[in-house]
TIPA-105336 format. One record per residue (C-alpha): residue number from 1; chain; x, y, z. Coordinates in nm, 4 decimals. Each point is the difference from the previous one (the first is absolute). Layout:
> tigu:vovex:X:Y:Z
> NUM:A:X:Y:Z
...
REM end
This chain:
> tigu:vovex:X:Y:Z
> 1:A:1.9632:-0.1662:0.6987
> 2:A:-0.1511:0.0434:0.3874
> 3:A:-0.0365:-0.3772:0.1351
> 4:A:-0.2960:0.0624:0.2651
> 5:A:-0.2551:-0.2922:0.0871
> 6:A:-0.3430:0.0773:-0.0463
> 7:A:-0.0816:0.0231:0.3336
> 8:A:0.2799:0.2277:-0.0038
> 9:A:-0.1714:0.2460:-0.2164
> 10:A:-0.3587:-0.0233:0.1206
> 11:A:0.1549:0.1746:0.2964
> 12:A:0.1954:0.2241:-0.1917
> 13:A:-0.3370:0.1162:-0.2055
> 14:A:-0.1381:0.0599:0.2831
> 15:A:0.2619:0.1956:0.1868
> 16:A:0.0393:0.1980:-0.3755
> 17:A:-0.3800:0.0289:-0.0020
> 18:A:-0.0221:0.2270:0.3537
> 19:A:0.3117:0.1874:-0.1812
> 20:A:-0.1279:0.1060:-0.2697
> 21:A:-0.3595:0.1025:0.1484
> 22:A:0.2119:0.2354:0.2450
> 23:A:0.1699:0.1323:-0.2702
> 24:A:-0.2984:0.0484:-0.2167
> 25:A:-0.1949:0.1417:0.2984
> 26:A:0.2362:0.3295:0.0210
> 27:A:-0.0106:0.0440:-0.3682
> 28:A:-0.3426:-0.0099:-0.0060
> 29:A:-0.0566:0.2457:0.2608
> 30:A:0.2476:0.2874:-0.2412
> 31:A:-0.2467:-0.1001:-0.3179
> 32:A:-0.2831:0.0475:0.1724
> 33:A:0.0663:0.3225:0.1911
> 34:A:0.1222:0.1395:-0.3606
> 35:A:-0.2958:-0.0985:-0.2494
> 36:A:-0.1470:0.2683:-0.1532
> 37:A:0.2285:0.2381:0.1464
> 38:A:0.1563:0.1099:-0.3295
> 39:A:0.2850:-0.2001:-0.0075
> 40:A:0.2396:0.1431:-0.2745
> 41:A:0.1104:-0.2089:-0.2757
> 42:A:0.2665:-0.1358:-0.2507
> 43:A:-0.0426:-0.2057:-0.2780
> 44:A:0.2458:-0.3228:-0.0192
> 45:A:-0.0008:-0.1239:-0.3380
> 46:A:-0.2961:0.1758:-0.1640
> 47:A:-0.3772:0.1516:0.1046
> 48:A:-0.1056:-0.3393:0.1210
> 49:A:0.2917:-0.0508:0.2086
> 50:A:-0.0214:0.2163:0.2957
> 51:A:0.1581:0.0200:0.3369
> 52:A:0.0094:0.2245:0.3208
> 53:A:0.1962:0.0780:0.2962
> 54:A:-0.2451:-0.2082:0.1665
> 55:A:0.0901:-0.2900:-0.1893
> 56:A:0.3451:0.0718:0.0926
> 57:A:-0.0065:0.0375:0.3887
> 58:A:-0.2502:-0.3330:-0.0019
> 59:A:0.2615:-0.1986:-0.1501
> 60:A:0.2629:0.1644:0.2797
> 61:A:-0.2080:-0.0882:0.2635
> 62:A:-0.1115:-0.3426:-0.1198
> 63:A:0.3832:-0.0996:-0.0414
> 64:A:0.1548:0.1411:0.2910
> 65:A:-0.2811:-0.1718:0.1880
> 66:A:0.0267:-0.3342:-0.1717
> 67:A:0.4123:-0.0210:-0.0084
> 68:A:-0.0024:0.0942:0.3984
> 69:A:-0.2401:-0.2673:0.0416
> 70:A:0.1652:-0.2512:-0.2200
> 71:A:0.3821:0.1066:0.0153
> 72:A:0.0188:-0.3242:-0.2441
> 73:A:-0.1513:0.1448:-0.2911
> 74:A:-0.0203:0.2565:-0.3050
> 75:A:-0.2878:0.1559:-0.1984
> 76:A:-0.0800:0.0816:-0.2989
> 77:A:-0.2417:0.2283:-0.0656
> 78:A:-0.1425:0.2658:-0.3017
> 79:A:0.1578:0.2938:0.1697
> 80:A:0.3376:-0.1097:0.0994
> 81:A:0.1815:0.1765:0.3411
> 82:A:0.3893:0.0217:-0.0727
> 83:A:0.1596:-0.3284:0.0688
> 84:A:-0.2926:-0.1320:0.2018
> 85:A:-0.2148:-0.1164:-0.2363
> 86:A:0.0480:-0.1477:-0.3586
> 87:A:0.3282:-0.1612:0.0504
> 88:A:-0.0080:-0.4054:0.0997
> 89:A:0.2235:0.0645:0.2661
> 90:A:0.0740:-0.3254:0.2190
> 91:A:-0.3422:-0.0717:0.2175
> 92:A:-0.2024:-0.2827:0.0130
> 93:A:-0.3315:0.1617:-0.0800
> 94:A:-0.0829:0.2159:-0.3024
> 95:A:-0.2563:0.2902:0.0694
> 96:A:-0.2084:0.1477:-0.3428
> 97:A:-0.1488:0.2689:0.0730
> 98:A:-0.2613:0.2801:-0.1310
> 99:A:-0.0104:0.2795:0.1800
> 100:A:-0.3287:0.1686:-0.1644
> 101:A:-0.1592:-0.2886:-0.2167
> 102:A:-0.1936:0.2301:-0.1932
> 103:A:0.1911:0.3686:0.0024
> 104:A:-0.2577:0.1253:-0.2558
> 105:A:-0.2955:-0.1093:0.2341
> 106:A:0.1852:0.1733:0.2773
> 107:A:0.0621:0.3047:-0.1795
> 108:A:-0.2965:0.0714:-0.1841
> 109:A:-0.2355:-0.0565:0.3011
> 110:A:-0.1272:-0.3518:-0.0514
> 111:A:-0.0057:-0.2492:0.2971
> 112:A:0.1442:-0.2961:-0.1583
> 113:A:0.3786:-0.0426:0.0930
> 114:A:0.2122:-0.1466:0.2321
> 115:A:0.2967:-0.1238:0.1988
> 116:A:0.1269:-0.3541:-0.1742
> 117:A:0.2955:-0.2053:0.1943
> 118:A:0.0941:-0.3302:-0.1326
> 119:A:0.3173:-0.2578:0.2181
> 120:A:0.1491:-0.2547:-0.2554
> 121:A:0.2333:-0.2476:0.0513
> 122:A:0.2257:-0.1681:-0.2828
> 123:A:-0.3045:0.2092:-0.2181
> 124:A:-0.2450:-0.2132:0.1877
> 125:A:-0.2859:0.2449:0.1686
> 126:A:-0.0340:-0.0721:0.3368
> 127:A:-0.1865:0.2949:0.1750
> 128:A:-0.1895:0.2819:-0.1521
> 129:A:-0.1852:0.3442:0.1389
> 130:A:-0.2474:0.1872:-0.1748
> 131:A:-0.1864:0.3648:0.1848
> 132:A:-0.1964:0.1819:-0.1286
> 133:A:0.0461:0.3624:0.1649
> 134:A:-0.3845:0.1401:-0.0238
> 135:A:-0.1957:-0.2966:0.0794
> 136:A:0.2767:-0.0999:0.2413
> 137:A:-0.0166:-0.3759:-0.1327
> 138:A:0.2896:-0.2201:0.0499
> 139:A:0.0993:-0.3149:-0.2023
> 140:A:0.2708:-0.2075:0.0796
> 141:A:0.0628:-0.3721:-0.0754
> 142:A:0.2843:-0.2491:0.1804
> 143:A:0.0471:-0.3863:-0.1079
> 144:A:-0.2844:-0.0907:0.1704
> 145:A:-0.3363:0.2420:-0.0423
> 146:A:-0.0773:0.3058:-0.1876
> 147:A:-0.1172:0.2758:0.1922
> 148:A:-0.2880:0.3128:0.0370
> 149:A:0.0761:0.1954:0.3200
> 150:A:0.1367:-0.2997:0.1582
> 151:A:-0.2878:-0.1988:-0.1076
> 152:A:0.0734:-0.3366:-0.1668
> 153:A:-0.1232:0.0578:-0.4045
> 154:A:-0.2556:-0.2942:-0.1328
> 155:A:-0.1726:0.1833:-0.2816
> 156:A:-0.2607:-0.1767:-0.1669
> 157:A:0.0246:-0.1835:-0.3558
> 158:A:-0.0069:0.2506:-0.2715
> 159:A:-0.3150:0.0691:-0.2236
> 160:A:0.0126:-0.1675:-0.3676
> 161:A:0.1328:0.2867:-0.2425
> 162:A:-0.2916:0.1474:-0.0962
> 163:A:-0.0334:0.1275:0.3759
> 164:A:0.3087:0.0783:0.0918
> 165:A:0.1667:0.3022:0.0094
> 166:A:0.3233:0.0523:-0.1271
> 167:A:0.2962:0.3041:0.0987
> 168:A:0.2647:0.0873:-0.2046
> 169:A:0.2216:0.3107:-0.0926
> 170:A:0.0131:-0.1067:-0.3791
> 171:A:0.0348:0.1143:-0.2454
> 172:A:0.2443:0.3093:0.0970
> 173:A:0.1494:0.2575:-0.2131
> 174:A:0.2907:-0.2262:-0.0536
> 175:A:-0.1564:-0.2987:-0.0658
> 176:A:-0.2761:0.1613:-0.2649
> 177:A:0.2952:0.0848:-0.2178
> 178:A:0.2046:-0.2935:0.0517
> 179:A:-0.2936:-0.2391:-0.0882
> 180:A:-0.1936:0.2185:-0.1823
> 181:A:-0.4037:-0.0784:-0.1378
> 182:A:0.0583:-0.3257:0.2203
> 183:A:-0.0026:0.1747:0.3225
> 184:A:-0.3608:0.1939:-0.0443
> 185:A:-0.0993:-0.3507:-0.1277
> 186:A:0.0671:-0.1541:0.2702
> 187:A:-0.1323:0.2272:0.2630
> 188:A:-0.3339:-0.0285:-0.2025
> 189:A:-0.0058:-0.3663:0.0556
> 190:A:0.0505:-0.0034:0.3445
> 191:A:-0.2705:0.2645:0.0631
> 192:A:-0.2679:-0.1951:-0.2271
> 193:A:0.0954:-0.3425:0.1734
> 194:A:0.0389:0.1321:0.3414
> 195:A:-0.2679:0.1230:0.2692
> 196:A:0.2195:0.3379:0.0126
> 197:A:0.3515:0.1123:-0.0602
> 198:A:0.1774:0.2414:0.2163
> 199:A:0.3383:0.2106:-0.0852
> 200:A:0.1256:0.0533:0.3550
> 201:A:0.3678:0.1175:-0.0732
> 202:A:0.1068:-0.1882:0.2937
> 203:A:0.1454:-0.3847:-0.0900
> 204:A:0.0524:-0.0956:0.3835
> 205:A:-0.3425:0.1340:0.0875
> 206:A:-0.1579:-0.1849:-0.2583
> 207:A:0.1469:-0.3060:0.1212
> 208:A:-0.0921:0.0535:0.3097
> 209:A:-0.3288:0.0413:-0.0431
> 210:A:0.0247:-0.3172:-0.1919
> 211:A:0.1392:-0.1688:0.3088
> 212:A:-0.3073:0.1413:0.2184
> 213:A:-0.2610:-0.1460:-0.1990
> 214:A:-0.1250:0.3645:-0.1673
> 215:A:0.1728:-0.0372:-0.3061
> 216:A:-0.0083:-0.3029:-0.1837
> 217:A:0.2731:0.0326:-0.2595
> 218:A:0.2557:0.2414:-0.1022
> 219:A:0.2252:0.0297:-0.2916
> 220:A:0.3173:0.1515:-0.0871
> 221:A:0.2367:-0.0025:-0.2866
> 222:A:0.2671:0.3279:0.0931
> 223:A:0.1227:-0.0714:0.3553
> 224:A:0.2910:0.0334:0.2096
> 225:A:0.0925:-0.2370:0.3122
> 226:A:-0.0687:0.2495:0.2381
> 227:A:-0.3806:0.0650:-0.1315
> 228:A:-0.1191:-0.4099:0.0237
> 229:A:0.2438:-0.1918:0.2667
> 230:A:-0.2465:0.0485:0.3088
> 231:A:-0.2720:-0.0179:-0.1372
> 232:A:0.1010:-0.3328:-0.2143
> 233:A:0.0363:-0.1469:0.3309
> 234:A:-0.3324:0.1494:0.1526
> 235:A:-0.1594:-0.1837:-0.2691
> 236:A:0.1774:-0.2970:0.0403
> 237:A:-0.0096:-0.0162:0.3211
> 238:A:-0.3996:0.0895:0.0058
> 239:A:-0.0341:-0.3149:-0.2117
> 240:A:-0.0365:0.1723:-0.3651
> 241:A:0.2469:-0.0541:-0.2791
> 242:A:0.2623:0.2447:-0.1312
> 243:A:0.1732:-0.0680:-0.3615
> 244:A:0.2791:0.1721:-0.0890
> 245:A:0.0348:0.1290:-0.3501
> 246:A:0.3713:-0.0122:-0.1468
> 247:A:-0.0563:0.0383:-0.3625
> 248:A:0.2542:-0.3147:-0.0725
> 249:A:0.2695:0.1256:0.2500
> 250:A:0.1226:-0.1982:0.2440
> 251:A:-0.0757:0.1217:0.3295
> 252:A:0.1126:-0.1673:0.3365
> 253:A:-0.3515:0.0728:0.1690
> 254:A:-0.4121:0.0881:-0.1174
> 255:A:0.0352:0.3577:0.2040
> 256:A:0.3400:0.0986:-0.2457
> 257:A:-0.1993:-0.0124:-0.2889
> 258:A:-0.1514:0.3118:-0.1329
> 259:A:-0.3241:-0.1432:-0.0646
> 260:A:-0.2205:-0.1600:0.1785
> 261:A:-0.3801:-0.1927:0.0749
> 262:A:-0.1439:0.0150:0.3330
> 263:A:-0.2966:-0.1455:0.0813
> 264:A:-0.1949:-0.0496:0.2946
> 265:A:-0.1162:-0.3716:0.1687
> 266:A:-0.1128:-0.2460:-0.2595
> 267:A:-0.0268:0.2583:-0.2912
> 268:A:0.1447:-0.0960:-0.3492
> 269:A:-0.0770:0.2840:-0.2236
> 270:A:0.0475:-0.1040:-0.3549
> 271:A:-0.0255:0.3488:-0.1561
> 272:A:0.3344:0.0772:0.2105
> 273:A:0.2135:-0.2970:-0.1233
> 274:A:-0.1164:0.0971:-0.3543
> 275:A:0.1041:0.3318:0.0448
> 276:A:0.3592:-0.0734:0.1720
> 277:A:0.0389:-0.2126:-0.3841
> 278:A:-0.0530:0.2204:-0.1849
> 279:A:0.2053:0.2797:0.1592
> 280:A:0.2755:-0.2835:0.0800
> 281:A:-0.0074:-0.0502:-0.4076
> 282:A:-0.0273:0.3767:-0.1086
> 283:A:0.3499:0.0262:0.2173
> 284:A:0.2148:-0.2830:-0.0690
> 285:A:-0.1256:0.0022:-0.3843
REM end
């Protein structure tokens, strides 16, 4: 356990903050200079699961920038660098990273990915970074404001249900056979009770978009730390909620869960809370 005031880490977050936009700056210029250039690619655990060189040297450049700029630190992130990255070496701040939130976006042409950099300390989120390569957007979050391009974030109050829009990358390949008939059931109800529904492949987007006021809830039941941490505090931090989903296991914080509710200023979405139910008792039944 780190013993720092709180004073103590609102000027940490924001030192962590200017960090992680630097780093996320560089690896945002390599995305964007290589979308739809023809990337090649692998396949990590199945068709669904892809990854690139690209992914790869953003994740180099994203730690070596971070560690030289925080000597007291360590990252983890989806495409681990040799002893770098994945390992909780000793360091005071924990980096999660995504290097390409949204490989399949990236590879398949689609302008909805990004660059995702989370700081934690004792697995509580103090600084987050969001870009978005193509529109050249930047998100980022400390202990005191959220964010947009170094504006401060006040989105509006959210729409009642029947206007809002919703984002959400399920139901997946994975989780269609894991939960079966419940899974198309689900997705029907939220696109009869919701304004629209969107499947944007891209968890930290989503959520960021949440955070910005242009999404007003998003959904997820299949994610890793390293797809939700910065943009569970984006939302936070924008004023919204964010629920993690543990399926009965115990779980130290809402952003190491690998489900989650987000939802924008003032929005309660009943259809949502239903929905994490009945998935919480298809899994732990």
């Amino acid at each position: 356990m780190i013993d720092l005031s709180e004073a103590q880490l609102e000027t940490s977050a924001s030192t962590l903050r200017a960090a992680a936009l630097n780093a996320g700056r560089v690896a945002a210029q390599v995305l964007r200079a290589n979308f739809r250039g023809g990337v090649q690619v692998e396949e990590k655990t199945n068709p669904h699961d892809l990854v690139t060189r690209i992914d790869r040297q953003s994740q180099e450049l994203i730690t070596q920038s971070l560690r030289h700029a925080v000597p007291d630190s360590w990252v983890l992130g989806e495409e681990h660098i040799a002893a770098d990255s994945g390992t909780p070496a000793p360091g005071t701040v924990q980096w999660i990273v995504d290097p390409i939130d949204g490989t399949s976006n990236f590879v398949h042409g689609i302008a909805f990915f990004c660059v995702s950099i989370a700081a934690a300390v004792d697995d509580r989120l103090i600084a987050a970074v969001i870009i978005d390569p193509v529109s050249g957007d930047e998100f980022s979050a400390d202990l005191s404001h959220a964010y947009l391009n170094g504006e401060i974030l006040r989105p509006a109050p959210r729409p009642a249900q029947a206007r809002a829009n919703l984002m959400t990358d399920y139901p997946g390949a994975e989780s269609l056979e894991s939960d079966g008939p419940l899974a198309l059931e689900l997705l029907g109800e939220w696109i009869h009770d919701f304004a629209t529904v969107r499947r944007k492949v891209s968890a930290a987007l989503a959520l960021a978009h949440v955070a910005a006021g242009w999404c007003d809830a998003s959904i997820g039941f299949d994610t890793k730390v390293w797809d939700v941490a910065a943009g569970a505090h984006l939302v936070r931090m924008a004023g919204g909620s964010y629920e993690g989903l543990s399926y009965g296991e115990p779980v130290a914080a809402a952003y190491l869960c690998p489900g989650f509710i987000a939802q924008g200023p003032g929005a309660d979405y009943p259809t949502l809370a239903r929905a994490a139910q009945r998935i919480h008792t298809q899994r732990t039944s």
